[in-house]
C-alpha positions as CSV (number, residue, x, y, z in Angstrom):
1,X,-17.1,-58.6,-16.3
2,X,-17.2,-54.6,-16.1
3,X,-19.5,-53.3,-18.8
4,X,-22.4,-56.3,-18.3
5,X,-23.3,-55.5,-14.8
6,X,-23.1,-51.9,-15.4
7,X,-25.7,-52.3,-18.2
8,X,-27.9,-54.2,-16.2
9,X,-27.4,-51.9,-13.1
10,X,-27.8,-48.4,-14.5
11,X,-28.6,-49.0,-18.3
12,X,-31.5,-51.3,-18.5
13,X,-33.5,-48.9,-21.0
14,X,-33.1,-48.6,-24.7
15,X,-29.3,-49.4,-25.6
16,X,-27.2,-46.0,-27.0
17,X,-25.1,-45.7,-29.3
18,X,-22.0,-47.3,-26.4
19,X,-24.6,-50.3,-26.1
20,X,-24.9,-51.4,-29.9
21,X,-21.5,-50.8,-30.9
22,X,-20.0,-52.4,-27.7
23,X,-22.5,-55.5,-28.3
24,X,-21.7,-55.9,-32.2
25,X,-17.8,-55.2,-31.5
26,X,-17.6,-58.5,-28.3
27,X,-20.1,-60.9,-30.7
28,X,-17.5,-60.4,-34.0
29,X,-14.4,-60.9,-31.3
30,X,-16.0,-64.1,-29.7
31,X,-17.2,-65.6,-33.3
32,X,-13.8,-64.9,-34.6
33,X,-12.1,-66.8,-31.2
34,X,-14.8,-69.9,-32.1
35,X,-13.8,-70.1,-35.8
36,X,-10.5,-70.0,-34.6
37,X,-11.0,-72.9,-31.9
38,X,-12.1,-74.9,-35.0
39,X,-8.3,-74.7,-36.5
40,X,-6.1,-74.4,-33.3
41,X,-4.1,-77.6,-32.3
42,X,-4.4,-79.0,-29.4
43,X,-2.3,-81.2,-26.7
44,X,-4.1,-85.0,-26.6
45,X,-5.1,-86.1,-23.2
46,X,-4.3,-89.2,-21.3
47,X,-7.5,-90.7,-22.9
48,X,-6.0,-90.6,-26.5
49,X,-3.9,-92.4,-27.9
50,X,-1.1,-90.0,-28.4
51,X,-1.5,-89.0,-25.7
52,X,0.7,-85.8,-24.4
53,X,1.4,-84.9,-28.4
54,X,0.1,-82.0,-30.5
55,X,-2.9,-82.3,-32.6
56,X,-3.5,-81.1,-35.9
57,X,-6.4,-83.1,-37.5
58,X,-8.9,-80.8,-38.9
59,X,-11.6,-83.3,-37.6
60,X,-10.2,-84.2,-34.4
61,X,-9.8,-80.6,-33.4
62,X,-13.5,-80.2,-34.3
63,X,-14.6,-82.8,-32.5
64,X,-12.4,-81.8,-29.4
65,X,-13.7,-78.2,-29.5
66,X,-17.0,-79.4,-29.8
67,X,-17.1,-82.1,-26.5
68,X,-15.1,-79.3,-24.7
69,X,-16.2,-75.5,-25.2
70,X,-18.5,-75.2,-28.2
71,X,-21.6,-75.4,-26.2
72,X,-20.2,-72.7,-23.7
73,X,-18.6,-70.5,-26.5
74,X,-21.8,-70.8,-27.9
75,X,-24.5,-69.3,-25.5
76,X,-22.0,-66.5,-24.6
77,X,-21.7,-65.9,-28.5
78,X,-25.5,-65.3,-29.0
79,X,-26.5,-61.4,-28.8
80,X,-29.3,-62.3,-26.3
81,X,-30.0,-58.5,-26.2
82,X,-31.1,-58.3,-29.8
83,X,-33.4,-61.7,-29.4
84,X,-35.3,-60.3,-26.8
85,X,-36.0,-57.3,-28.4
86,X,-37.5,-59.2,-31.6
87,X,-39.4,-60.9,-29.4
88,X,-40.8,-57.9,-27.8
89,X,-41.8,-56.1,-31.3
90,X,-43.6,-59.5,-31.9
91,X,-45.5,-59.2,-28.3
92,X,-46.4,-55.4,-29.3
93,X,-48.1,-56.7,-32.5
94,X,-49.6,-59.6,-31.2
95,X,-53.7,-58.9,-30.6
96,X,-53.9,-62.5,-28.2
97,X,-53.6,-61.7,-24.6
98,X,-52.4,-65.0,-24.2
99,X,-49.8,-65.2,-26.5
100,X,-48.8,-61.6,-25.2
101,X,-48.2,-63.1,-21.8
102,X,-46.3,-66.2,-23.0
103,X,-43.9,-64.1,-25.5
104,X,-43.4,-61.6,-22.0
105,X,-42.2,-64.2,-20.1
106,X,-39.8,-65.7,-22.9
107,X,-38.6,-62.1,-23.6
108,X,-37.9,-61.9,-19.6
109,X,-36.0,-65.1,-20.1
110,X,-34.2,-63.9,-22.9
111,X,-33.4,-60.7,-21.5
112,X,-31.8,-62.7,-18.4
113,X,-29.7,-64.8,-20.8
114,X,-27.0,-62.0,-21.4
115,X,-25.6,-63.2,-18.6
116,X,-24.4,-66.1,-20.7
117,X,-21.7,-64.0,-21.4
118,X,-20.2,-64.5,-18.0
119,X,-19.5,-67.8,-19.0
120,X,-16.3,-66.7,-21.4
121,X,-14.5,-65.8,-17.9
122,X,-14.3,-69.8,-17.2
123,X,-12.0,-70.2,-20.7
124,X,-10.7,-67.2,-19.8
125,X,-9.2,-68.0,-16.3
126,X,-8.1,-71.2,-18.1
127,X,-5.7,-69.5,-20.6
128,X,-4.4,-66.7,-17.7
129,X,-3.3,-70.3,-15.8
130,X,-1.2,-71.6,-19.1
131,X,0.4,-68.4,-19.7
132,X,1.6,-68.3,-15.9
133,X,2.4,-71.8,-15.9
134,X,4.9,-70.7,-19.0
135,X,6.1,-67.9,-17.1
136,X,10.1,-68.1,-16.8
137,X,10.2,-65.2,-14.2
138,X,9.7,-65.8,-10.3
139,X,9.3,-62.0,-10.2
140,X,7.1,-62.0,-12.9
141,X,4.8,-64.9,-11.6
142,X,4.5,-62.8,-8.3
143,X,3.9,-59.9,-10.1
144,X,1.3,-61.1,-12.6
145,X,-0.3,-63.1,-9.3
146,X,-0.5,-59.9,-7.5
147,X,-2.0,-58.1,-10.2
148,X,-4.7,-61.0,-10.5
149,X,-5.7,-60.4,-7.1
150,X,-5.8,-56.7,-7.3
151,X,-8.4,-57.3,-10.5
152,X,-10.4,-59.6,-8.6
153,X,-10.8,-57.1,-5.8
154,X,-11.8,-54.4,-8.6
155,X,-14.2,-56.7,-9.9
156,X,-15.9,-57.8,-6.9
157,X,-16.2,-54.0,-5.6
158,X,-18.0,-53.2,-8.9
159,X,-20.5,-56.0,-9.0
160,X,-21.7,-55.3,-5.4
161,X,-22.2,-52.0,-6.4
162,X,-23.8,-52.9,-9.4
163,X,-26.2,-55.6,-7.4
164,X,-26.6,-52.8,-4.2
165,X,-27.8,-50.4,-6.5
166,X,-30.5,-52.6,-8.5
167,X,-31.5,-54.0,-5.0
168,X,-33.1,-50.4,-4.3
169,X,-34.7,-50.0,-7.9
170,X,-38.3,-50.4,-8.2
171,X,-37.7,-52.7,-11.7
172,X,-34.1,-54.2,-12.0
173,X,-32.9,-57.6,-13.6
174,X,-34.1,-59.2,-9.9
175,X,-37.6,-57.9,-10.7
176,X,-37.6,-60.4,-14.3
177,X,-38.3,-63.5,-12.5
178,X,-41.5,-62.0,-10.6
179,X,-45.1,-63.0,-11.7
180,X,-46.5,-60.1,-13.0
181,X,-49.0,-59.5,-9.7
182,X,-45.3,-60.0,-7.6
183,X,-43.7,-57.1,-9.9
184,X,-46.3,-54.9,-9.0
185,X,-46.3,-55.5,-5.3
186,X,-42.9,-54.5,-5.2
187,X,-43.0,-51.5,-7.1
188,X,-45.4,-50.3,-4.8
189,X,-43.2,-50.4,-2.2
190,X,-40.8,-47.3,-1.1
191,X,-37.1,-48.2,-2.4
192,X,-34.0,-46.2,-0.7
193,X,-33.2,-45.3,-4.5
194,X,-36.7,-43.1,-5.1
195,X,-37.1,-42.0,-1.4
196,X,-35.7,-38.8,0.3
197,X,-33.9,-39.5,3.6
198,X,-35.3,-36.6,5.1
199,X,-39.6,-37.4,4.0
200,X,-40.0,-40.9,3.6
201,X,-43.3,-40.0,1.3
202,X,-41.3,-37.4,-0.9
203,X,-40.0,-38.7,-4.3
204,X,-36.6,-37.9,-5.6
């Protein structure tokens, strides 16, 4: 929720060092939480039979994981980052001007799918609402609830500077979902981010 849109916003380039190790470290953490999905009980619904018990059926717990989060575990699993760039080494020695322009526009995709990643705050909001459900404390619920809000502000401060600042850049994650004649249009245009306050036609 923090490091994502800052990569978008101000590290959009080739990753550094942060970039690779930061990608490699949240794809082992998120693979190790879906192997462990696979093997973690879980409480049956109203649909089951037990219903309200614990399961601890291998297979059950498989197929719960499966109809539930797998799918959304899944696509914010992938390391997106790395896809597109395979796909842009194939564009780069690809000699079809066609099939240049086709693997562009799936790279763009690609390169829009890291978002997919945003998805893990849905299962995490989810387990932050059991643990203050099993919260003995009144003083700790209000405390923990007042510390949620405080991290929602944070959060929502950073991502609208993160998404003000890409608004003024001449090529920004925005900018992917142009046609290629759109994209150049609008980095023709002056942006606050390249032009002087002072001389509107000076660069920075």
């Amino acid at each position: 929720a923090m490091v994502l849109p800052f990569q978008f916003a101000y590290k959009d380039g080739e990753p550094d060092g942060f970039d690779t190790r930061w990608l490699w470290l949240t794809t082992a953490f998120f693979l190790s939480d879906m192997i462990l999905s696979f093997l973690t009980a879980y409480t049956a619904g109203d649909m089951e039979a037990d219903a309200g018990k614990f399961v601890t059926s291998k297979v059950r717990i498989a197929r719960n994981y499966m109809q539930t989060w797998f799918l959304n575990d899944l696509c914010s699993t992938l390391p997106w980052g790395p896809v597109a760039s395979s796909f842009s080494s194939d564009t780069t020695g690809s000699s079809s001007t066609v099939q240049v322009a086709k693997l562009t526009k799936i790279m763009k995709f690609i390169r829009f799918l890291r978002l997919m990643r945003m998805l893990r705050l849905a299962k995490l909001a989810m387990i932050w609402e059991r643990v203050e459900a099993r919260l003995g404390s009144l003083a700790l619920k209000q405390s923990i609830a007042l510390f949620r809000v405080i991290l929602v502000l944070v959060i929502i401060c950073h991502w609208n500077a993160c998404i003000f600042w890409m608004v003024g850049q001449p090529k920004s994650l925005f900018t992917e979902v142009l046609s290629d004649e759109d994209m150049a249009t609008w980095q023709r245009l002056p942006h606050w981010s390249t032009v002087s306050r002072g001389d509107p036609g000076k660069q920075c």
